[in-house]
C-alpha positions in Angstrom: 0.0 0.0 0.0 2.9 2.5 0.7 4.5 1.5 -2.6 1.0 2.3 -4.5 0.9 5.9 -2.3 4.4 6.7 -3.1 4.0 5.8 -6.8 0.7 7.8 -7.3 2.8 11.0 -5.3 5.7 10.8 -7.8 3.1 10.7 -10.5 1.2 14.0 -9.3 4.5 15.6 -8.6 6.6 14.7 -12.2 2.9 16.2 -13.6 2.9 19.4 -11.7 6.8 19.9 -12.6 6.0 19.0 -16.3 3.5 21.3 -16.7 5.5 24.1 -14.9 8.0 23.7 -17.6 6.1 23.6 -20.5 5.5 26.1 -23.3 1.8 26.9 -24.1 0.6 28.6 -27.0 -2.2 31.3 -27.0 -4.5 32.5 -29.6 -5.0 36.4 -30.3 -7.5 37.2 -32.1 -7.6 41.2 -33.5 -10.2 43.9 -33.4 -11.8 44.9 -36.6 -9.8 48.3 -38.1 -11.4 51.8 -36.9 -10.4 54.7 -38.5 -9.9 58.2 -36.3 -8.8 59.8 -39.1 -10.4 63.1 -40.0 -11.5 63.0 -43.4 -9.1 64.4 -46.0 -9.0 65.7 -49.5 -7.0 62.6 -51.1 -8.6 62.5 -54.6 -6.6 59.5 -55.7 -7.5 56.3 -57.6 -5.5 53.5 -55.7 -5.6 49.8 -56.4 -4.7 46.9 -53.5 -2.8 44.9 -55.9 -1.6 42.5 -53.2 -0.6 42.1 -49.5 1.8 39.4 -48.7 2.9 38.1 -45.2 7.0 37.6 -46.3 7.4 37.2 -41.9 9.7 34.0 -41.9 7.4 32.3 -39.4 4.1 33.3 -40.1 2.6 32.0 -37.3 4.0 33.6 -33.9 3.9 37.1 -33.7 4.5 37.2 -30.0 6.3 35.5 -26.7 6.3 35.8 -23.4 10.0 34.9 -21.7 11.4 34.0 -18.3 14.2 35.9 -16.8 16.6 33.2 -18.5 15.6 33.9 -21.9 13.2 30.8 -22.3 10.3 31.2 -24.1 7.5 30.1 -21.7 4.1 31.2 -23.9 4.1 31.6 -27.9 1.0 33.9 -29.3 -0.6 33.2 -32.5 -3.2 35.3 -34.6 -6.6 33.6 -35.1 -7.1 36.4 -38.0 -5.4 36.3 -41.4 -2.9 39.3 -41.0 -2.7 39.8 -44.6 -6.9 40.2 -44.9 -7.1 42.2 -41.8 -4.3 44.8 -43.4 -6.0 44.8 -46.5 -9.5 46.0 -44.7 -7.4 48.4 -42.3 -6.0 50.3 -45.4 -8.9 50.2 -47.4 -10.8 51.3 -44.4 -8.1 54.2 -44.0 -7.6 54.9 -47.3 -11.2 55.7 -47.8 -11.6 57.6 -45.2 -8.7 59.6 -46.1 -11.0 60.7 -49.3 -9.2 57.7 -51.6 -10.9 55.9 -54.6 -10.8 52.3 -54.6 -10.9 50.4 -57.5 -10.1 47.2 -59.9 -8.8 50.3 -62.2 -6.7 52.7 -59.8 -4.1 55.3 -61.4 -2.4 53.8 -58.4 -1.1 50.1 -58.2 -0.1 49.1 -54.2 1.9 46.1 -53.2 2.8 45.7 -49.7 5.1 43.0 -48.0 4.4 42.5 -44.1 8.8 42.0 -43.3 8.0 42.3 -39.2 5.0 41.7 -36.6 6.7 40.7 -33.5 6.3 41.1 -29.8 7.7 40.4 -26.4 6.9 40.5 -22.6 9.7 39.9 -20.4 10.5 40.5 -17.0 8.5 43.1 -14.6 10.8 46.6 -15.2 9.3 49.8 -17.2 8.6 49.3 -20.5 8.9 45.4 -20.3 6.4 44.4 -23.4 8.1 45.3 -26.6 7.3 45.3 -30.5 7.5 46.2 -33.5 5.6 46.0 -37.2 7.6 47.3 -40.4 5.7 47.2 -44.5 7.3 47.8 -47.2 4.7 49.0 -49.7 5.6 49.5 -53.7 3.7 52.1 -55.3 3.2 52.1 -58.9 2.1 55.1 -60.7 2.5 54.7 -64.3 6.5 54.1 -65.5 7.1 55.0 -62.0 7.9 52.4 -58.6 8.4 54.2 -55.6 9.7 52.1 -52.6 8.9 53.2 -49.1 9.1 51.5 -45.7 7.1 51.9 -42.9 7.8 50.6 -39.3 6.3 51.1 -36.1 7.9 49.9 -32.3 6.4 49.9 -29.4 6.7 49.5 -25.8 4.3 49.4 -22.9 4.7 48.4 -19.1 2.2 44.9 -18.6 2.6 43.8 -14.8 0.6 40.5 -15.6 2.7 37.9 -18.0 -0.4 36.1 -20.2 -1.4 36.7 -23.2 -4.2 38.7 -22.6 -1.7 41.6 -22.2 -0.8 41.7 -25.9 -4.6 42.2 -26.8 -4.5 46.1 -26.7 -1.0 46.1 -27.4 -1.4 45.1 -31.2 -4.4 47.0 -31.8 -2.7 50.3 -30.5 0.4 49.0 -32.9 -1.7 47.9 -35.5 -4.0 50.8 -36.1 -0.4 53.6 -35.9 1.2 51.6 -38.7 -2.2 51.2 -40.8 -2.6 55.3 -40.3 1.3 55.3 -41.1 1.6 53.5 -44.4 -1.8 55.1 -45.9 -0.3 58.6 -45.6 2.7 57.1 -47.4 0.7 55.3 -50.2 -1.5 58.6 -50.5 1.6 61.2 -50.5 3.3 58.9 -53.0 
């Protein structure tokens, strides 16, 4: 009997360190685009030719380490990041007095290069990240080439995921507002 109470101890206590030293893995899921933008004279004809995610792991955009470095939480979007940009900057650009259209005078590519975040430690300023586009314009013969980036810090005392909620919506919403200024001044 002591052998059977001993065995079913080591078995509760191997499970509590296991799961002390796991990773998990969260799901964010992002708020729909708002514009704040005061509407604005931008007579242009603009076309959202594409939106491609070129991130090397499209999947995490966030982590959550220990004070060694470990990872102990990885964050994942439940939205497509490349269809919720496309309906922020059509959002934006619309509001921003642009035409949208199968037949723009203005052709838009844009690469998503960085979406990343991460919450470490308990000091000022201890969730960081950062979002950079590059966005090709094509106006006629001419290509014009801009990048548009976007970090961000913020203090989070609690280390779950539910801290990066706000966090990229606030980063989210600055470089959508960011890169249609740059697409319309293009």
């Amino acid at each position: 009997m002591k052998n059977l109470a001993f065995l079913a101890l080591a078995a509760v206590l191997f499970a509590a360190v296991m799961s002390g030293c796991s990773q998990r893995s969260s799901v964010l899921n992002l708020t729909p685009y708002q514009s704040t933008s005061n509407q604005m004279g931008y007579q242009k004809n603009i076309r959202i030719n594409s939106i491609e995610d070129a991130r090397a792991n499209k999947s995490i955009v966030a982590t959550i380490t220990g004070s060694n470095g470990d990872v102990k939480e990885y964050v994942t979007l439940q939205n497509s990041i490349e269809s919720w940009l496309q309906d922020g900057l059509s959002t934006e650009l619309k509001r921003l007095g642009a035409n949208l259209s199968d037949f723009g005078d203005i052709v838009v590519d844009v690469r998503i290069v960085e979406l990343k975040a991460n919450l470490s430690g308990y000091s000022t300023d201890n969730l960081k990240g950062s979002a950079k586009l590059a966005i090709t314009v094509h106006r006629g013969d001419q290509t014009i080439t801009k990048n548009v980036s976007q970090e961000q810090t913020k203090f989070a005392p609690i280390h779950t995921s539910g801290a990066f909620k706000s966090f990229f919506d606030e980063l989210l919403q600055d470089i959508v507002k960011r890169a249609a200024i740059q697409i319309l001044k293009s």
